[in-house]
CHARMM internal coordinates of N, CA and C (Angstrom, degrees):
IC EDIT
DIST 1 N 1 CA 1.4382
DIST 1 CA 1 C 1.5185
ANGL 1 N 1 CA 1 C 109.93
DIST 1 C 2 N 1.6695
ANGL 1 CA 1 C 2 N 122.36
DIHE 1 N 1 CA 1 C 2 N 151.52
DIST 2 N 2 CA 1.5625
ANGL 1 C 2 N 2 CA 125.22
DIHE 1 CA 1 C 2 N 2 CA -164.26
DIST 2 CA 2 C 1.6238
ANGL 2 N 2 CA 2 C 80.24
DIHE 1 C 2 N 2 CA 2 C -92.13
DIST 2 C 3 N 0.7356
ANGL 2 CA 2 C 3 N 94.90
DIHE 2 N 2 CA 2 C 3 N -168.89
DIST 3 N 3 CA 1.5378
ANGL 2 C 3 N 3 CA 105.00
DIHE 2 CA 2 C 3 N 3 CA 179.78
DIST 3 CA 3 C 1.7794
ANGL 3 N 3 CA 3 C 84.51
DIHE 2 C 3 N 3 CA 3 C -133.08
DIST 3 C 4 N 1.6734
ANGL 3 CA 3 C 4 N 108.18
DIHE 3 N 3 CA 3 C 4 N 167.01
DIST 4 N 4 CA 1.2886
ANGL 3 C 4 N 4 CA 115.68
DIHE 3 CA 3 C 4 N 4 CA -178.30
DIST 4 CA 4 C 1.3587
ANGL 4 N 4 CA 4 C 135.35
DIHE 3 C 4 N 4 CA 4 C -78.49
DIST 4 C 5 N 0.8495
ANGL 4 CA 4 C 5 N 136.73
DIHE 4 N 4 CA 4 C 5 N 135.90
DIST 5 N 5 CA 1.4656
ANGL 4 C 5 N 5 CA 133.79
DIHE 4 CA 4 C 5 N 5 CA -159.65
DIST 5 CA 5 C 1.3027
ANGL 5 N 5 CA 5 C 117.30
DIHE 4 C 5 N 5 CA 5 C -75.04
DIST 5 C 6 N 1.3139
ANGL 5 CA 5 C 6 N 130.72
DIHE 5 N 5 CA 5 C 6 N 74.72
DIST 6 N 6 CA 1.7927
ANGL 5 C 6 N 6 CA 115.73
DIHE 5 CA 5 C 6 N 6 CA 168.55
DIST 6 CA 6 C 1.4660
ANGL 6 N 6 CA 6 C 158.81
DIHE 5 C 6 N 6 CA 6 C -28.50
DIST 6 C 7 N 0.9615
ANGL 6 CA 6 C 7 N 140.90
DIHE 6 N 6 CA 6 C 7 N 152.87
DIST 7 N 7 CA 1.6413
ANGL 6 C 7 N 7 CA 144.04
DIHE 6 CA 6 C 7 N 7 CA -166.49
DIST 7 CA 7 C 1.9476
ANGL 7 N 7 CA 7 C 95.19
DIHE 6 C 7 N 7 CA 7 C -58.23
DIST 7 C 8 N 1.0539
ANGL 7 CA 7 C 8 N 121.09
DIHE 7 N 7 CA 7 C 8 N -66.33
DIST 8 N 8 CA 1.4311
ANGL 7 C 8 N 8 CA 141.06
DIHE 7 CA 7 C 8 N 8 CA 152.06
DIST 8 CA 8 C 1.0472
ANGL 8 N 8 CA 8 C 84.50
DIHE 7 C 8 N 8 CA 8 C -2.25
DIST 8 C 9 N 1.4643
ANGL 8 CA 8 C 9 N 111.83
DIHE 8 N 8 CA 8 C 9 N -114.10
DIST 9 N 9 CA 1.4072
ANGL 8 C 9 N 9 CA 136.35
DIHE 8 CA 8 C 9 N 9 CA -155.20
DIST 9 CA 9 C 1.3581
ANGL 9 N 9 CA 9 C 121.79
DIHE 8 C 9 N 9 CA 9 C -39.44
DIST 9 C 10 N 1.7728
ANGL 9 CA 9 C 10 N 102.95
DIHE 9 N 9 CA 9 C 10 N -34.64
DIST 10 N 10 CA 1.7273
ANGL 9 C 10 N 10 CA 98.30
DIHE 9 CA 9 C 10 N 10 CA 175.99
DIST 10 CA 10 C 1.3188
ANGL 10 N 10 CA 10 C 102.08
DIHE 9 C 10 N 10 CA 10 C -74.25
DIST 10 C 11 N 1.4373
ANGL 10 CA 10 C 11 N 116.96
DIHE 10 N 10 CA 10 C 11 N -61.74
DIST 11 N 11 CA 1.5449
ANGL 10 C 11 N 11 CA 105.01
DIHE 10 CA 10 C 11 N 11 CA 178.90
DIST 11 CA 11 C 1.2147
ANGL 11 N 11 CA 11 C 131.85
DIHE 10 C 11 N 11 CA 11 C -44.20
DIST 11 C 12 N 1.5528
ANGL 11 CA 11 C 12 N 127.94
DIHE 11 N 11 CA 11 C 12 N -39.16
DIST 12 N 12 CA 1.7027
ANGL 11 C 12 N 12 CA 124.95
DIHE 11 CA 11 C 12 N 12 CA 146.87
DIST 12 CA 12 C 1.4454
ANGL 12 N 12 CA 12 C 114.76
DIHE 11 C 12 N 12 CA 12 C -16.40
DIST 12 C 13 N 1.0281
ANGL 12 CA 12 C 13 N 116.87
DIHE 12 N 12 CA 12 C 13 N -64.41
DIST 13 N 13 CA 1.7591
ANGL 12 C 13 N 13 CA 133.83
DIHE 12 CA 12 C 13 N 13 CA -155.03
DIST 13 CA 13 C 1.1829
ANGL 13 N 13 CA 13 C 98.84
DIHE 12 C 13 N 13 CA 13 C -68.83
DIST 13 C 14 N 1.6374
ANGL 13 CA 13 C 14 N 104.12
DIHE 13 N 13 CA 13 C 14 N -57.49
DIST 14 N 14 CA 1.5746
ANGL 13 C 14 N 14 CA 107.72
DIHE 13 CA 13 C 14 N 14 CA -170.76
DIST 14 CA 14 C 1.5495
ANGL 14 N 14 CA 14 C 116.30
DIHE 13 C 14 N 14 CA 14 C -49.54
DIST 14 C 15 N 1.3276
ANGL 14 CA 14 C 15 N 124.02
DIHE 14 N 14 CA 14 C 15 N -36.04
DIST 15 N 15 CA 1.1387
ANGL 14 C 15 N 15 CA 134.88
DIHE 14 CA 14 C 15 N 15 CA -132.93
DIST 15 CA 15 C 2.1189
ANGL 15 N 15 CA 15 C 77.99
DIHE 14 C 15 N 15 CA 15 C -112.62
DIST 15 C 16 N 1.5502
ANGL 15 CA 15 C 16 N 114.44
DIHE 15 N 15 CA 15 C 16 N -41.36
DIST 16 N 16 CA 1.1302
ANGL 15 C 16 N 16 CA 91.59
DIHE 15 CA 15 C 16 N 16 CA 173.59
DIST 16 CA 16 C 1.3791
ANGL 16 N 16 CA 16 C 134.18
DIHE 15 C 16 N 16 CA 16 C -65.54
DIST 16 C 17 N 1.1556
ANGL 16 CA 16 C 17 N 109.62
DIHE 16 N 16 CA 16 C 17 N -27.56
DIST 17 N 17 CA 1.6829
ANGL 16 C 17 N 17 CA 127.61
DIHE 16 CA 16 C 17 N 17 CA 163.10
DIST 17 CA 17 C 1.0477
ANGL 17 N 17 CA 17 C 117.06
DIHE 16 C 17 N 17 CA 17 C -36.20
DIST 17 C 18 N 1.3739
ANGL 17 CA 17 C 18 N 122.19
DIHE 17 N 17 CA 17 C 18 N -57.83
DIST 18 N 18 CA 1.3636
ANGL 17 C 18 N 18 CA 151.50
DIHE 17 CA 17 C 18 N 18 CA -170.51
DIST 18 CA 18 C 1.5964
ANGL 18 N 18 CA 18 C 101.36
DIHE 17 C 18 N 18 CA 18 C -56.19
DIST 18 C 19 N 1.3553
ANGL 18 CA 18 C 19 N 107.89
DIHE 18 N 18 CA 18 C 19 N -52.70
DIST 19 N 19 CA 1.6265
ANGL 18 C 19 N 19 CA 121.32
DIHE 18 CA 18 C 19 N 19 CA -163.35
DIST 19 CA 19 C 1.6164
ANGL 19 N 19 CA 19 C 87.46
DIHE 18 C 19 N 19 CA 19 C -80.10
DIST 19 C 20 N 1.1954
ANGL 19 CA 19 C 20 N 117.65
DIHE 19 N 19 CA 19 C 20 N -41.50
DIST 20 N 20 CA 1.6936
ANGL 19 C 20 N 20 CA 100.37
DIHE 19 CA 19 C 20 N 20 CA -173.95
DIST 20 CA 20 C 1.6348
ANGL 20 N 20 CA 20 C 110.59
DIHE 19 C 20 N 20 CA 20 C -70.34
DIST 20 C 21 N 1.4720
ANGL 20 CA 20 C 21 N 119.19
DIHE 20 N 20 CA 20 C 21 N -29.60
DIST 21 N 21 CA 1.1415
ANGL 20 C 21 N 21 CA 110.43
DIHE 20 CA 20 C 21 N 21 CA 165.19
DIST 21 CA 21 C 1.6406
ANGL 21 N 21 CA 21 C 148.41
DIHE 20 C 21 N 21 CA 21 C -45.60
DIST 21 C 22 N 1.1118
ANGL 21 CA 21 C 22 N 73.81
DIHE 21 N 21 CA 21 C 22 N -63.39
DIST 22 N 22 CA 1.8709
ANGL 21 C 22 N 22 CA 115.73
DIHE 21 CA 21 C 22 N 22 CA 161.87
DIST 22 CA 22 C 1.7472
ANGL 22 N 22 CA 22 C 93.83
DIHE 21 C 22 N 22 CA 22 C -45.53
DIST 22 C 23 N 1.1331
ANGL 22 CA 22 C 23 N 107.89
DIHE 22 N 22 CA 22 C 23 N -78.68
DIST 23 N 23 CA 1.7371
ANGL 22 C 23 N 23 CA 103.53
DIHE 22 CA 22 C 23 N 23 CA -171.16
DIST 23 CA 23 C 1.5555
ANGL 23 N 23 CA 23 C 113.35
DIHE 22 C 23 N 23 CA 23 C -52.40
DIST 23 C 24 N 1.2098
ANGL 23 CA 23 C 24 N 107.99
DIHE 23 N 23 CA 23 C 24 N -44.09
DIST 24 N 24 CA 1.8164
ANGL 23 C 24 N 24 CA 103.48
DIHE 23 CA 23 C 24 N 24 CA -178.50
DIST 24 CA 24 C 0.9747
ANGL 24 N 24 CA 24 C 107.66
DIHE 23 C 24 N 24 CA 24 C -55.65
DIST 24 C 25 N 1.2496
ANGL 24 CA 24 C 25 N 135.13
DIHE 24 N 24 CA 24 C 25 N -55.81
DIST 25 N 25 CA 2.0419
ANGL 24 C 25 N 25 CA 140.79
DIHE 24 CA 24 C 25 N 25 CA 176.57
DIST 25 CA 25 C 1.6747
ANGL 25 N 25 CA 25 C 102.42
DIHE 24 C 25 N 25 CA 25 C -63.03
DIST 25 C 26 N 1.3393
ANGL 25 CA 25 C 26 N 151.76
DIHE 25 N 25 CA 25 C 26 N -22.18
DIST 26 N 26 CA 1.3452
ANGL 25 C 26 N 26 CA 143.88
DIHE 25 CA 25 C 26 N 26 CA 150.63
DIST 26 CA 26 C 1.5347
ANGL 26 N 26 CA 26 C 87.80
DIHE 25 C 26 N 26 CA 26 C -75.62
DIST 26 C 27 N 1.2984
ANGL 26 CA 26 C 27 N 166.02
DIHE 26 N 26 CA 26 C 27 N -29.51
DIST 27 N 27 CA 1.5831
ANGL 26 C 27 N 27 CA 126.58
DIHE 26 CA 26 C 27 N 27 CA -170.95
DIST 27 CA 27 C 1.5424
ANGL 27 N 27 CA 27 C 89.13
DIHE 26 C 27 N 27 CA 27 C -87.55
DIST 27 C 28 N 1.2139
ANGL 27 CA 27 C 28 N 131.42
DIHE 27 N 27 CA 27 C 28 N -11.55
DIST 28 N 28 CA 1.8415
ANGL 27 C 28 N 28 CA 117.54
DIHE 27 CA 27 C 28 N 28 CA -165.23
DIST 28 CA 28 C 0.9566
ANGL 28 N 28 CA 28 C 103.86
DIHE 27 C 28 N 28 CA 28 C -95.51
DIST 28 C 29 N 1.6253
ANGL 28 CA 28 C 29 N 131.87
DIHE 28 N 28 CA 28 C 29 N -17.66
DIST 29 N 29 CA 1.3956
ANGL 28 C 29 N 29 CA 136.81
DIHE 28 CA 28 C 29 N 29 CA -154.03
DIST 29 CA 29 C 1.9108
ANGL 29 N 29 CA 29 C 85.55
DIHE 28 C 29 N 29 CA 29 C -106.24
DIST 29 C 30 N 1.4089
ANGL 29 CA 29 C 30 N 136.70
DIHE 29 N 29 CA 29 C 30 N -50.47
DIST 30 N 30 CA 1.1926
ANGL 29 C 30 N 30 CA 139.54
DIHE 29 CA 29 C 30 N 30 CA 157.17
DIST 30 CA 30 C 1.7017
ANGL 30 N 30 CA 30 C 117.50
DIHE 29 C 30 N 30 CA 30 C -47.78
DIST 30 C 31 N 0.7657
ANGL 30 CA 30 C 31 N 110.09
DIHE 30 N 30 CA 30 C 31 N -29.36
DIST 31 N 31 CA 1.6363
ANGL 30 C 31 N 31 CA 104.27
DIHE 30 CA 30 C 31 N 31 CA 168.20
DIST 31 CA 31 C 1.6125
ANGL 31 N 31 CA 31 C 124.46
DIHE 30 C 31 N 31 CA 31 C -88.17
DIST 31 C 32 N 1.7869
ANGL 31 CA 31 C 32 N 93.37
DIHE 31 N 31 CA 31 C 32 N -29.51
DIST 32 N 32 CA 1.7664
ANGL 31 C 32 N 32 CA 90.45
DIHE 31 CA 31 C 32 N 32 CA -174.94
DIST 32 CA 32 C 1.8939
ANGL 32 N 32 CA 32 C 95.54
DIHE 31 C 32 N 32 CA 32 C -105.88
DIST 32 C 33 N 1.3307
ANGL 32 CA 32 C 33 N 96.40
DIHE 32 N 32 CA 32 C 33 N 27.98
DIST 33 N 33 CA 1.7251
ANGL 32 C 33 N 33 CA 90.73
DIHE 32 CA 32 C 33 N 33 CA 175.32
DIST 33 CA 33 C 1.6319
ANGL 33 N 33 CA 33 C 124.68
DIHE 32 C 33 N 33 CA 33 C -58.14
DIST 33 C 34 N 1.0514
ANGL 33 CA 33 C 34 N 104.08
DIHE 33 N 33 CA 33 C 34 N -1.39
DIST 34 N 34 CA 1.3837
ANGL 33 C 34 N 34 CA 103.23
DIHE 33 CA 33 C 34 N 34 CA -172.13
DIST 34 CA 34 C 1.4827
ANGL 34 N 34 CA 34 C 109.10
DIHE 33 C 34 N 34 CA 34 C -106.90
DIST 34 C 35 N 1.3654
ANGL 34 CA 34 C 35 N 95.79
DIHE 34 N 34 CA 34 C 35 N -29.91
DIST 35 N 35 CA 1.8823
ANGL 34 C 35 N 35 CA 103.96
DIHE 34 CA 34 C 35 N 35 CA 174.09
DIST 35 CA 35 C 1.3425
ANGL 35 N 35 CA 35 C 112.94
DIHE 34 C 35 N 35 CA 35 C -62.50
DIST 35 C 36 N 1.0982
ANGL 35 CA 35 C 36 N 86.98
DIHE 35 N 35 CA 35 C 36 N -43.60
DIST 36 N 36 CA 1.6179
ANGL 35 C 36 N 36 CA 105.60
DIHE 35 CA 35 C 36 N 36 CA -163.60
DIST 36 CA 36 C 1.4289
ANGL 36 N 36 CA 36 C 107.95
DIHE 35 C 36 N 36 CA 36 C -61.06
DIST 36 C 37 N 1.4962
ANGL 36 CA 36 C 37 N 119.78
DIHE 36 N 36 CA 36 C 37 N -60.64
DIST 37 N 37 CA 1.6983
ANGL 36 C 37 N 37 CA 131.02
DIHE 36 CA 36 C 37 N 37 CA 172.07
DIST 37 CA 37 C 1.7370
ANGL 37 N 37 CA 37 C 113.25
DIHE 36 C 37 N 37 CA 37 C -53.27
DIST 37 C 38 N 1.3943
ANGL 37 CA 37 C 38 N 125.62
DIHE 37 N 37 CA 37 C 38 N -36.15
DIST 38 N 38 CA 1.8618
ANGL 37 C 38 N 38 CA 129.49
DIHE 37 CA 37 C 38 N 38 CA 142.72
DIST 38 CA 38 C 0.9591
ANGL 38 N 38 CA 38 C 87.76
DIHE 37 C 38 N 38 CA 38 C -23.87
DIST 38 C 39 N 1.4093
ANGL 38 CA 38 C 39 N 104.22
DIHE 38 N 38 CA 38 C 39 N -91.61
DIST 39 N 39 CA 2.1418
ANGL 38 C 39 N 39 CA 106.19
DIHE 38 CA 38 C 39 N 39 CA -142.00
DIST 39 CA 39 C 1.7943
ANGL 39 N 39 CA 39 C 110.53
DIHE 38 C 39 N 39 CA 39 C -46.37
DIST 39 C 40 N 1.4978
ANGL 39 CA 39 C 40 N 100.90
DIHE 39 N 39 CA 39 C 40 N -61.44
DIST 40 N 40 CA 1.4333
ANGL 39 C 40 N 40 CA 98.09
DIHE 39 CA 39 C 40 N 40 CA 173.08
DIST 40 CA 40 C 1.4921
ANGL 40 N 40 CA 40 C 129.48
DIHE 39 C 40 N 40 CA 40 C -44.70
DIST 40 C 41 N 1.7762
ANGL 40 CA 40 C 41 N 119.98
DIHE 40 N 40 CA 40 C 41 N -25.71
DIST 41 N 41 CA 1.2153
ANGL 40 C 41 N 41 CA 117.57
DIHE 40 CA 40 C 41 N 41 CA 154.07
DIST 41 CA 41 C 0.9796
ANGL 41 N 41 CA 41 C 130.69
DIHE 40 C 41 N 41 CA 41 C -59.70
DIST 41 C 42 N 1.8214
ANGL 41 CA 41 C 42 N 110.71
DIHE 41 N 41 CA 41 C 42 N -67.45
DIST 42 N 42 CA 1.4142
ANGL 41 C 42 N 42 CA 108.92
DIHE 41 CA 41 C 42 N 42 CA -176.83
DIST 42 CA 42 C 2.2560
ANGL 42 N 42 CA 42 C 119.39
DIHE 41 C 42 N 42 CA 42 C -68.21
DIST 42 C 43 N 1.1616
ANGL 42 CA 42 C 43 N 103.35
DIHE 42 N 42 CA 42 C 43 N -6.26
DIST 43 N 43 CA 1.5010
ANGL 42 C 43 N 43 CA 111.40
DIHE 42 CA 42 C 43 N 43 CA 155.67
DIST 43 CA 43 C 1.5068
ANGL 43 N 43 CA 43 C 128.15
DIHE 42 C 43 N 43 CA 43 C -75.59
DIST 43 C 44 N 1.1241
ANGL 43 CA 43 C 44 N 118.90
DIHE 43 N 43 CA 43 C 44 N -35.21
DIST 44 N 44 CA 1.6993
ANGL 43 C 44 N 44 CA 135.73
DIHE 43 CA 43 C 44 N 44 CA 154.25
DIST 44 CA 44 C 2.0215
ANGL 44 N 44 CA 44 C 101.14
DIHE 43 C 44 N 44 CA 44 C -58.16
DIST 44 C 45 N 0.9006
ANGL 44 CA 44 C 45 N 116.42
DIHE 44 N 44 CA 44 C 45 N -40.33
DIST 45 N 45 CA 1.6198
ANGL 44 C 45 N 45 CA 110.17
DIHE 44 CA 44 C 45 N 45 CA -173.79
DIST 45 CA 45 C 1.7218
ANGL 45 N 45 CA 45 C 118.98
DIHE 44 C 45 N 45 CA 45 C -109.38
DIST 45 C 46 N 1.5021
ANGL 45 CA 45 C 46 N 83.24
DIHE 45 N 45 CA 45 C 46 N 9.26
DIST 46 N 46 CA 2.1959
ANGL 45 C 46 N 46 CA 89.89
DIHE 45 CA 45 C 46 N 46 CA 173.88
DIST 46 CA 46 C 1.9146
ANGL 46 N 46 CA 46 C 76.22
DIHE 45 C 46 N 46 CA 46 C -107.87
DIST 46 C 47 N 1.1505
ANGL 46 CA 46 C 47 N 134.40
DIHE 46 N 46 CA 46 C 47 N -29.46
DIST 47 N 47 CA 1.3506
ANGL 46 C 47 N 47 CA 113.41
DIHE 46 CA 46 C 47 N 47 CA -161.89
DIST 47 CA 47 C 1.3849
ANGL 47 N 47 CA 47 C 102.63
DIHE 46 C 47 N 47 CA 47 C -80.74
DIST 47 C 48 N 1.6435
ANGL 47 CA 47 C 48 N 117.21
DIHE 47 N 47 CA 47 C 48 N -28.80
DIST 48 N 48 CA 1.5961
ANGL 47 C 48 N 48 CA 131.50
DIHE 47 CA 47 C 48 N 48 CA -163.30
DIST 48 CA 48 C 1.8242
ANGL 48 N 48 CA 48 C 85.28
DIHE 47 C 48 N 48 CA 48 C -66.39
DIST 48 C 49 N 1.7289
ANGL 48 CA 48 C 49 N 102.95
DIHE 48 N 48 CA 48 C 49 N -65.33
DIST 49 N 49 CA 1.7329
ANGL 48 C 49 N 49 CA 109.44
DIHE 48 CA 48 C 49 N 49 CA -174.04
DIST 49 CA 49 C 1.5215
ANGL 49 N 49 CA 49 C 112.45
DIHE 48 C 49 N 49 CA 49 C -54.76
DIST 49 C 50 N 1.2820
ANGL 49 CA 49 C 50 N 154.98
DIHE 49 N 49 CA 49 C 50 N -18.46
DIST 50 N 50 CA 1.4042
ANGL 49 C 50 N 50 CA 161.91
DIHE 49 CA 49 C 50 N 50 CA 154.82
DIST 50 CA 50 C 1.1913
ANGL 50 N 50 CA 50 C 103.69
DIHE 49 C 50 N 50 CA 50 C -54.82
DIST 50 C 51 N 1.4074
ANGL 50 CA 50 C 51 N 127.54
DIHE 50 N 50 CA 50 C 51 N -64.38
DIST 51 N 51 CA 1.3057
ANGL 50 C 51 N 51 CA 125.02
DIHE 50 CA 50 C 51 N 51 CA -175.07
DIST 51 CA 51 C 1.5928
ANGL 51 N 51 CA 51 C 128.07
DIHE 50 C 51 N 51 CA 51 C -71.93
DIST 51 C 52 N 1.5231
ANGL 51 CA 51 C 52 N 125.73
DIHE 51 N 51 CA 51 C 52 N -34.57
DIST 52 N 52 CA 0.8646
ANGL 51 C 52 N 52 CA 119.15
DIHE 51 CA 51 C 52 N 52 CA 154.97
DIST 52 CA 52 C 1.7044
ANGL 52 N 52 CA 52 C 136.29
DIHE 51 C 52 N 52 CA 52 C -65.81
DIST 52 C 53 N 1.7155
ANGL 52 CA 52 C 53 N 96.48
DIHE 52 N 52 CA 52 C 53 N -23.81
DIST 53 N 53 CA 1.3201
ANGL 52 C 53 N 53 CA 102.39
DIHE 52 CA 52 C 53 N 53 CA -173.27
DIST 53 CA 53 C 1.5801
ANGL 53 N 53 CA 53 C 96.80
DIHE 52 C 53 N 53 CA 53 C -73.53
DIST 53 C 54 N 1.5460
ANGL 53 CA 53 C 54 N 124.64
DIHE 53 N 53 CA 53 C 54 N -27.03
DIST 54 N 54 CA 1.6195
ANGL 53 C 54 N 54 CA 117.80
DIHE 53 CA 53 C 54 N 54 CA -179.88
DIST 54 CA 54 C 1.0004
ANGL 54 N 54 CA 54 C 101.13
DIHE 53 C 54 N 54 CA 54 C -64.50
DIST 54 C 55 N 1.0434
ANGL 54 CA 54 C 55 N 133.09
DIHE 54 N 54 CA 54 C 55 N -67.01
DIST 55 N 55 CA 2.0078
ANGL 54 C 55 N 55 CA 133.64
DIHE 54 CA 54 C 55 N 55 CA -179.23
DIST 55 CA 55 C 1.3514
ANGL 55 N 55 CA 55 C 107.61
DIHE 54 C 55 N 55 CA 55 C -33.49
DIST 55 C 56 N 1.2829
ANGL 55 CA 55 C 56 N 121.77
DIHE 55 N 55 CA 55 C 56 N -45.55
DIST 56 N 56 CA 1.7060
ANGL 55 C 56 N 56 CA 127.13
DIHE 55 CA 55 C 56 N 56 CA -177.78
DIST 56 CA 56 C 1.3740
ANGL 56 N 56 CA 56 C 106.58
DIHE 55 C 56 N 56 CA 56 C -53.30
DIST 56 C 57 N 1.1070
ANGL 56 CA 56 C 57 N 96.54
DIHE 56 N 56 CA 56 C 57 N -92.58
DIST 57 N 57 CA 1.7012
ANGL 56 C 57 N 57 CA 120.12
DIHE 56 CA 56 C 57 N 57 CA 163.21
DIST 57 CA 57 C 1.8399
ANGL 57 N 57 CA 57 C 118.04
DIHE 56 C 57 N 57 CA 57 C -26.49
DIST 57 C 58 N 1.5099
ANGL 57 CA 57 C 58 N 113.66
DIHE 57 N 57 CA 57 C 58 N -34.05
DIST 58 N 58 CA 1.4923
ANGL 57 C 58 N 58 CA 104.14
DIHE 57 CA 57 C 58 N 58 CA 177.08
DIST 58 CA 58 C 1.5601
ANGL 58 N 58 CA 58 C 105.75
DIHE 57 C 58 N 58 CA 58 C -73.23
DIST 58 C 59 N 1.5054
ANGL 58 CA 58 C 59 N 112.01
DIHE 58 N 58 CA 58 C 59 N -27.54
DIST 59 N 59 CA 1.4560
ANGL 58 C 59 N 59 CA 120.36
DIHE 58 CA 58 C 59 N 59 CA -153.23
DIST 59 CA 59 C 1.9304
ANGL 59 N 59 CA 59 C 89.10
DIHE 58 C 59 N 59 CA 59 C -94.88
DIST 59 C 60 N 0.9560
ANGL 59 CA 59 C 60 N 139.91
DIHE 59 N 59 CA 59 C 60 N -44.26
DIST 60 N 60 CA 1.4782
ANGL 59 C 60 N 60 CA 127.89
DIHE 59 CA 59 C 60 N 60 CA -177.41
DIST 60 CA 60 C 1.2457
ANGL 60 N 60 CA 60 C 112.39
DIHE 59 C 60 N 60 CA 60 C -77.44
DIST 60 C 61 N 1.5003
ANGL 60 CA 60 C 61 N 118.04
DIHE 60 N 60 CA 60 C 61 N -17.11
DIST 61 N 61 CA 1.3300
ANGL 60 C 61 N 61 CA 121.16
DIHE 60 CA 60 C 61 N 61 CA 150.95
DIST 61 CA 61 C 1.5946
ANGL 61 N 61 CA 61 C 121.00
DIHE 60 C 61 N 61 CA 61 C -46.56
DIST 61 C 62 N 1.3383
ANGL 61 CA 61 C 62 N 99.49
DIHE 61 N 61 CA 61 C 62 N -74.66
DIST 62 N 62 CA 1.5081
ANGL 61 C 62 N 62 CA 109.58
DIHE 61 CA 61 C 62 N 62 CA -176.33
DIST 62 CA 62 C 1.4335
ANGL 62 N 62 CA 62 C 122.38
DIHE 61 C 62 N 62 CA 62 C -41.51
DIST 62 C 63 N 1.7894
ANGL 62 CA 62 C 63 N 100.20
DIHE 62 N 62 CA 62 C 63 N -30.02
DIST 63 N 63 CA 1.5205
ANGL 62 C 63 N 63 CA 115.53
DIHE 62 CA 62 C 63 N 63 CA -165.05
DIST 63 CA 63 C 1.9228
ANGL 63 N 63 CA 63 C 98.57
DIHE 62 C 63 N 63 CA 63 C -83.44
DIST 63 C 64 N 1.1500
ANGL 63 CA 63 C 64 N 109.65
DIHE 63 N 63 CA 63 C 64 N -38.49
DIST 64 N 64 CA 1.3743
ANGL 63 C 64 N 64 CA 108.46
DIHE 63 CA 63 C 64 N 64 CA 163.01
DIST 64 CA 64 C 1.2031
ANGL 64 N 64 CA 64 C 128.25
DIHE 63 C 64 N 64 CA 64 C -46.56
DIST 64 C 65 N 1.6454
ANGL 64 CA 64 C 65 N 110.03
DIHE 64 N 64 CA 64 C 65 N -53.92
DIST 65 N 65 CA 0.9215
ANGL 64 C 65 N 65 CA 126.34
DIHE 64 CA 64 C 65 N 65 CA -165.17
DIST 65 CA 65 C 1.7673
ANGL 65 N 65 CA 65 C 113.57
DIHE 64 C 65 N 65 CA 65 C -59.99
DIST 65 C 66 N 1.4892
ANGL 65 CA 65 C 66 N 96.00
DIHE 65 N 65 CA 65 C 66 N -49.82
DIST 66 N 66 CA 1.7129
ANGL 65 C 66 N 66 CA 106.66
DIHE 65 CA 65 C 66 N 66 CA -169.54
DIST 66 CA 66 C 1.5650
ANGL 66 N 66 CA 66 C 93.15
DIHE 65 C 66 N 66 CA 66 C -66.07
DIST 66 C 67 N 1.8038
ANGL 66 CA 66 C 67 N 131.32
DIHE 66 N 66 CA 66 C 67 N -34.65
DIST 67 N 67 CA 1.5043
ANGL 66 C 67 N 67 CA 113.26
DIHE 66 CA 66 C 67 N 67 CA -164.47
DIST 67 CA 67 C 1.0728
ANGL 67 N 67 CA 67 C 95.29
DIHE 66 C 67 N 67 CA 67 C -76.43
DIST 67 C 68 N 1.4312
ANGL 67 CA 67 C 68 N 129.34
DIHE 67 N 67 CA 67 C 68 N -43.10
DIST 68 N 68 CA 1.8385
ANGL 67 C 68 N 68 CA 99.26
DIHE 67 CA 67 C 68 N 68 CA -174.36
DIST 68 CA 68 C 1.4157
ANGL 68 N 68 CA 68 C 125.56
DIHE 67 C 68 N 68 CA 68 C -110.10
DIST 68 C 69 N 1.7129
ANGL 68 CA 68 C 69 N 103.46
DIHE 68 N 68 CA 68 C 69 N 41.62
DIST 69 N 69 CA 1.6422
ANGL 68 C 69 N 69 CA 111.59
DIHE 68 CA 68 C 69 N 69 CA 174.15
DIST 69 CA 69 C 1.6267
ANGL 69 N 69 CA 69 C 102.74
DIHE 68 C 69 N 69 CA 69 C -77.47
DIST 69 C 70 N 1.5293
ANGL 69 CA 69 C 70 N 107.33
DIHE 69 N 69 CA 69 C 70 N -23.36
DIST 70 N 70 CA 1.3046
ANGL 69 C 70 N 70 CA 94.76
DIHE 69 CA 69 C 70 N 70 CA 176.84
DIST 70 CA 70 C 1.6736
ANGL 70 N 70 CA 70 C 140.54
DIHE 69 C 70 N 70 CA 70 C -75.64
DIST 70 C 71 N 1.5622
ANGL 70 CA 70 C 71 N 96.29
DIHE 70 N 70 CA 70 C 71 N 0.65
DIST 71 N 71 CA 1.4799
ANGL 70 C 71 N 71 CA 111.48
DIHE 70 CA 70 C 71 N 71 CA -179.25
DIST 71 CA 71 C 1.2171
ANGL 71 N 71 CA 71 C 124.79
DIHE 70 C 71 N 71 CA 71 C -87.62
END
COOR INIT
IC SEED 1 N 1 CA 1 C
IC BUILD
């Protein structure tokens, strides 16, 4: 016969789970550190190129727009 399982013991487990979790996602996040810091660059500089290119683009618009509103 097992004997019964305690408050202790579940919370032990639980909490070891937890810690094994936790560590597997810090060794993946330490291994793909370098991928990871890319994307966040080149995502910081597609948002920089989007936004300026709208400002570009609103303003050669407009400039179009006013030279041949008069036609």
């Amino acid at each position: 016969m097992s004997s019964p399982v305690t408050l202790a013991t579940a919370l032990t487990d639980i909490l070891n789970g937890i810690s094994t979790v936790i560590d597997s996602v810090a060794q993946a996040i330490a291994a793909n550190a370098s991928v990871i810091g890319e994307l966040l660059v080149l995502g910081a500089l597609a948002i920089a190129v989007v936004t300026v290119g709208r400002r570009v683009f609103s303003s050669v618009g407009r400039f179009f727009t006013g030279l041949l509103g008069g036609l």
